[in-house]
C-alpha positions as CSV (number, residue, x, y, z in Angstrom):
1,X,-24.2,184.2,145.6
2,X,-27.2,184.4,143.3
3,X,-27.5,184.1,140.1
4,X,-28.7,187.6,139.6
5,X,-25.0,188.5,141.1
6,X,-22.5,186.2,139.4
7,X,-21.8,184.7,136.0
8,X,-20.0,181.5,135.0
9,X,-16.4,181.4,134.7
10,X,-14.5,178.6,132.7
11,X,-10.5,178.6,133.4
12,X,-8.7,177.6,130.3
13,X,-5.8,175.2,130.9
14,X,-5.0,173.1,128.3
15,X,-2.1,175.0,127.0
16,X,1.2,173.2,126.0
17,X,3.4,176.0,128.0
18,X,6.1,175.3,125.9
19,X,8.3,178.3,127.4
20,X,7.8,176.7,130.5
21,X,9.0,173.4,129.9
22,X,5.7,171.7,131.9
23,X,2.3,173.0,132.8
24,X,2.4,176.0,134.1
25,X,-0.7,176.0,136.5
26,X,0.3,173.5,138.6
27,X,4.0,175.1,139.4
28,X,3.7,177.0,143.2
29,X,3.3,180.2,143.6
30,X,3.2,181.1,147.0
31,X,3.1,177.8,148.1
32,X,-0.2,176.7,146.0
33,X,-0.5,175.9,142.4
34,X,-1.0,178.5,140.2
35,X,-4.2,178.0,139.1
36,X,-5.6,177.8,142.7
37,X,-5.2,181.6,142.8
38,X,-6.7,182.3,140.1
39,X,-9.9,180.0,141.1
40,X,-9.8,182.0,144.7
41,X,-10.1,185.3,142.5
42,X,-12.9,184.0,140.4
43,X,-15.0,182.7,143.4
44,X,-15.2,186.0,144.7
45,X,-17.2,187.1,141.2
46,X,-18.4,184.1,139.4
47,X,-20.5,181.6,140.2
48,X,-20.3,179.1,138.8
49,X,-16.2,178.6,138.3
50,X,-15.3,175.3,135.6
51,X,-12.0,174.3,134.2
52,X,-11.1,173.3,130.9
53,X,-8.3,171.1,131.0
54,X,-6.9,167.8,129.6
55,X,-9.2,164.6,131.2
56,X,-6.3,163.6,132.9
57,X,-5.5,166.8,134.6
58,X,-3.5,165.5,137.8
59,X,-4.7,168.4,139.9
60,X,-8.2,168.0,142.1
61,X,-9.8,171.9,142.5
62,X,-13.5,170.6,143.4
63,X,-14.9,172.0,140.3
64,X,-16.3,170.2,137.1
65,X,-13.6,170.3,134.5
66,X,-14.6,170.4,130.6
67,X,-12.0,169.1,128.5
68,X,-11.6,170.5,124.7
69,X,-14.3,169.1,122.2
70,X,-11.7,169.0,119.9
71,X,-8.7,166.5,119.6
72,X,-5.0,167.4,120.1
73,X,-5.5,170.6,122.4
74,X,-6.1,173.0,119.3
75,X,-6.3,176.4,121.2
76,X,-7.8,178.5,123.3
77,X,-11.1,179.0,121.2
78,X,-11.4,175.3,121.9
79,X,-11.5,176.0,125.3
80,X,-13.9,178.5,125.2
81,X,-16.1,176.5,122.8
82,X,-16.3,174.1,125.8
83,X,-17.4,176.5,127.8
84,X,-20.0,177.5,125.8
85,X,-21.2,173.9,125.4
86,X,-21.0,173.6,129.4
87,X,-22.8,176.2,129.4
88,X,-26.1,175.3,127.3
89,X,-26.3,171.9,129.5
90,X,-26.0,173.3,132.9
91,X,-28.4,176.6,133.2
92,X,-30.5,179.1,130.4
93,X,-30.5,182.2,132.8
94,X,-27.2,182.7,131.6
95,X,-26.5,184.4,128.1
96,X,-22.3,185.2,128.7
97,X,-19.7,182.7,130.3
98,X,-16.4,184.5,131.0
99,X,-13.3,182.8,130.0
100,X,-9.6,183.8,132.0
101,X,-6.0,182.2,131.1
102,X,-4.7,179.6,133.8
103,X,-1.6,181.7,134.1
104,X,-3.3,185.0,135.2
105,X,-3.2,185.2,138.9
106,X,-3.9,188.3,139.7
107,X,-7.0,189.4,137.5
108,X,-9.2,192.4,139.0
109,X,-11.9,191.9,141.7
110,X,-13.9,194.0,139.5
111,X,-13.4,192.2,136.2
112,X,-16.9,190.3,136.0
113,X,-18.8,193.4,137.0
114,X,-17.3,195.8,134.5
115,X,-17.4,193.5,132.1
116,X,-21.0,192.6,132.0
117,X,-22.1,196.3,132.2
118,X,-21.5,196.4,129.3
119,X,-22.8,193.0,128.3
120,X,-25.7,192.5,125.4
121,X,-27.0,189.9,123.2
122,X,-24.1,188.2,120.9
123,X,-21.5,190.8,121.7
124,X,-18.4,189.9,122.9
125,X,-16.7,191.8,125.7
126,X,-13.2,191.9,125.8
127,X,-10.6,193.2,128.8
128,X,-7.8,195.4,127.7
129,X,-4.7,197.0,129.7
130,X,-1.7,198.7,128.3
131,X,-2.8,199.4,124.6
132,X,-3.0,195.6,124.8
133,X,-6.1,193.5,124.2
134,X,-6.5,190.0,125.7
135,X,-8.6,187.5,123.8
136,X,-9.5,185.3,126.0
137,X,-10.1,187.2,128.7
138,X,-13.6,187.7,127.8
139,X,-17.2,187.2,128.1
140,X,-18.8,184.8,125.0
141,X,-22.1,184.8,124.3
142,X,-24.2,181.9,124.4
143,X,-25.7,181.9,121.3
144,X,-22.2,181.7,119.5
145,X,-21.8,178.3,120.4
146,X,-22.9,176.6,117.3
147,X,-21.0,179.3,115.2
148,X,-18.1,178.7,116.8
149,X,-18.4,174.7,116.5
150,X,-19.0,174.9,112.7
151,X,-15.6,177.7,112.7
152,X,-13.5,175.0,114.2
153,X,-13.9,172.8,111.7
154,X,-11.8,174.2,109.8
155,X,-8.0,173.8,110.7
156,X,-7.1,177.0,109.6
157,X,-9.3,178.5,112.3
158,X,-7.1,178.7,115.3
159,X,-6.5,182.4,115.8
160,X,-9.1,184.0,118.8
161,X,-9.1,187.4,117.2
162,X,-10.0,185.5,113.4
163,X,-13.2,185.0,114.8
164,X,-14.1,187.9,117.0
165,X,-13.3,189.8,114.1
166,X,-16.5,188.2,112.8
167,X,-19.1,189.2,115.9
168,X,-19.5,192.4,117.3
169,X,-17.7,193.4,120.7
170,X,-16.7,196.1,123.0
171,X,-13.4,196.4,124.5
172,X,-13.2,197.4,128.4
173,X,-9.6,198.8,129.5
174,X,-8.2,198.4,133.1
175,X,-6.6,200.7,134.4
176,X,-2.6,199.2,135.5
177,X,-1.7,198.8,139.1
178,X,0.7,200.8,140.9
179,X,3.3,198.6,143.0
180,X,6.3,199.5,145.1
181,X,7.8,197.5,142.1
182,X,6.8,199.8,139.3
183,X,3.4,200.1,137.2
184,X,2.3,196.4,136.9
185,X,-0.4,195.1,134.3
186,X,-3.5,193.6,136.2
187,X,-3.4,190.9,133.9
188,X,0.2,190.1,134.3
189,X,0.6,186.6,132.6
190,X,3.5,183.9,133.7
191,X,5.1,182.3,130.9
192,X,8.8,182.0,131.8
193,X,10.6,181.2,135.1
194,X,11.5,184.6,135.0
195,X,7.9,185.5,135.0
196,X,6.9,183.7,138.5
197,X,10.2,184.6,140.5
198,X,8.4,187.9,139.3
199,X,4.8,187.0,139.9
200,X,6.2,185.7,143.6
201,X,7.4,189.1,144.3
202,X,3.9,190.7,143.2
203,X,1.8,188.5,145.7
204,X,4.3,189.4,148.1
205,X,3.2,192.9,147.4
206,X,-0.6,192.1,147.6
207,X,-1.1,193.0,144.2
């Protein structure tokens, strides 16, 4: 991989997963944690792959993990504020670090290249599928960093699409997937029990 090819990822997994009832990215999914899927998709397209995550996150992936800047697990734009952060320490030949949920197993092989054709200075690029648009499926500029630090101050500042609202961006849509289970959405995310009896039967597909 060079760095010409590939872009840094950061997976984001310091949700609660309250509808889970414990954290999701270490439950099996085909016989390996969650989370280890969506790293084995990632290393495919992104080079370098983190993972934001609480310090005491049981699991060991072989990857630097950057826990939230901020206390109490405030959100996902924490997450990706920790990213950014990683980012500015580690390398300045990157300008965008993408950021995926860690409960997204089956994101496109494509995802970092259509994401950064479209890539430019301080815009944020978001994926879509469905009519739907996901938030933090995206690639943050590096130069929002200290914007978004000063925007967390506040604890009214939670919401993802609050502040992209405030930069501009471009929305990329993927196309669904056809399955001999029905049309399924690429980024198919597992939140419920009911979601990864259904997520088993997708990697049994190949999906």
């Amino acid at each position: 991989m060079s760095k010409q090819d590939h872009l840094p990822a950061i997976i984001l997994a310091s949700g609660l997963s309250r509808r889970m009832g414990s954290d999701k990215t270490q439950m099996l999914l085909g016989g390996r944690p969650l989370i280890a899927h969506i790293l084995e998709r990632l290393r495919m397209q992104a080079d370098p792959v983190w993972i934001n995550a609480p310090s005491d996150y049981p699991l060991d992936l072989g990857i630097p993990n950057y826990a939230d800047p901020l206390p109490d697990r405030p959100g996902p734009l924490a997450g990706v504020l920790a990213g950014l952060m990683a980012l500015e320490r580690h390398d300045e030949q990157y300008s965008h670090i993408l950021t995926v949920p860690g409960d997204t197993p089956f994101l496109p092989h494509d995802l970092v290249e259509r994401l950064r054709a479209v890539a430019t200075t301080g815009t944020i690029i978001l994926a879509a599928s469905g009519g739907r648009t996901h938030p933090v499926i995206a690639l943050w500029p590096k130069n929002l960093a200290s914007d978004l630090a000063v925007w967390l101050d506040d604890p009214h500042h939670r919401r993802v699409f609050d502040f992209v609202d405030r930069h501009p961006r471009v929305i990329v849509d993927f196309l669904m997937v056809d399955t001999d289970l029905g049309s399924q959405d690429p980024f198919f995310n597992i939140n419920t029990p009911e979601d990864l009896k259904q997520a088993e039967a997708l990697l049994q597909k190949g999906i």
